[in-house]
Steps between C-alpha positions, in 0.01 A plus 500: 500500500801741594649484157183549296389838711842618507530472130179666450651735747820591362330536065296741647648852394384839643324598241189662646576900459360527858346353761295717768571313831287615760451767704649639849415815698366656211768406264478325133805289512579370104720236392671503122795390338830697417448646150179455430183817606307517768210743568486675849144518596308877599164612444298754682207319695226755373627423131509911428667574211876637561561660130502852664699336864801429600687157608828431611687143520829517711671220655579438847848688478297834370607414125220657251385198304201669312322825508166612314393842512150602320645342160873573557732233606859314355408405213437882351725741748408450840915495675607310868449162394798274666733351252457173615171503351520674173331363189372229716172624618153582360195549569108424395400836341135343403444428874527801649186629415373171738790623792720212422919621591615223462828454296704208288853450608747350199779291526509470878819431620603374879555860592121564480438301789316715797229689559332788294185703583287695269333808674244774415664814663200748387228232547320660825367451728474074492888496338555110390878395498606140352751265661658249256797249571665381219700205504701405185666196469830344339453105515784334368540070454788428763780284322642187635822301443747262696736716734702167612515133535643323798520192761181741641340488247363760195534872566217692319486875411200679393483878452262768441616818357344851503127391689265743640350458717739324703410133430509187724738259347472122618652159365236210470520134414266335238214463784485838556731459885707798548867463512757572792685780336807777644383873564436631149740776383274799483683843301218804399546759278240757522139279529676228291656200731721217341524255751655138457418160683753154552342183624726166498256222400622136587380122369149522528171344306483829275735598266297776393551864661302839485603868581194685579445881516182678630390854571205495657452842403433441149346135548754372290719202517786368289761201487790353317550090576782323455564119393808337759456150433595241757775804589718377268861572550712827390609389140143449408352861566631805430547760792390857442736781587 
């Protein structure tokens, strides 16, 4: 059973542009994968129209995202918009007239990550603000090999390079039984973590082993196996580097 759901696990590519996962204390948390769109959610509860208004998407750190002002915005003159987000971000110009601010996001990247709010600074006196956490992901397959071979037995490596969220990294036999492995080698660079994972596998009834990587964050799971049969000795396999 292990190997069928973990196959059907690890073919299954973040493809979905976004994913709205729930929400907490008021905030629309949304899931989507690194370079694809996502669109952060805002619309005014009474459904007014905002063509003649005025919205404003910043990020947590006070970065201007998006501004609309009664017809004027990025796209023809409107100035202040953060680098970071230039060319990237639109909006829906035949729903304002409904009170829809909500915005498209392009080729997210792991720096997106965080939270964003979308206000209504002359909407009085009932102003509506927005909280949205975005959460963009970078899933890579780990990537297994043969560290060593000795009278211990086989030394196996797995790694998984540039993952964000920060994923859980296990080893796992054919049945699905998690592995006795060292303290993984964690490094980060910015929100991307490499991290790297050695288990020594001995003569047992499986010959048949499976890195596994999950983020729990993006409900998302993937895994490279690898073949050691009867842990045949050194001049039989090849060791990777």
């Amino acid at each position: 059973m292990f190997l069928s759901e973990l196959l059907s696990l690890s073919l299954f590519p973040l493809t979905v542009s976004a994913v709205t996962a729930g929400h907490e204390n008021g905030t629309v948390m949304v899931v989507v994968s690194e370079g694809s769109y996502i669109i952060l959610p805002c619309s005014l509860s009474s459904q007014e129209s905002l063509v003649r208004t005025r919205f404003d998407w910043r990020k947590s750190d006070d970065r201007e995202v998006f501004v609309y002002d009664a017809g004027l915005h990025y796209n023809n003159g409107l100035r202040g918009q953060d680098e970071h987000f230039r060319g990237r971000v639109s909006h829906f110009s035949d729903q304002l007239k409904f009170g829809n601010a909500s915005i498209i996001l392009r080729n997210t990247t792991v720096a997106d990550s965080g939270g964003y709010t979308c206000d209504f600074p002359f909407h009085q006196p009932d102003r509506e603000t927005f909280n949205v956490t975005l959460v963009v992901g970078a899933a890579p397959k780990p990537f297994v090999g043969i560290l060593n071979i000795s009278e211990v037995g086989v030394q196996l490596k797995c790694e998984v390079r540039g993952a964000s969220p920060k994923p859980k990294v296990e080893w796992r036999d054919s049945d699905g039984n998690i592995l006795p492995a060292e303290e993984p080698q964690v490094s980060r660079t910015g929100e991307r973590y490499d991290i790297t994972l050695l288990t020594t596998v001995t003569r047992t009834n499986s010959s048949l082993f499976h890195c596994v990587a999950t983020q729990e964050e993006l409900s998302h799971r993937a895994a490279d196996e690898i073949f050691v049969p009867g842990l045949i000795p050194a001049h039989h396999v090849s060791v990777c580097e």
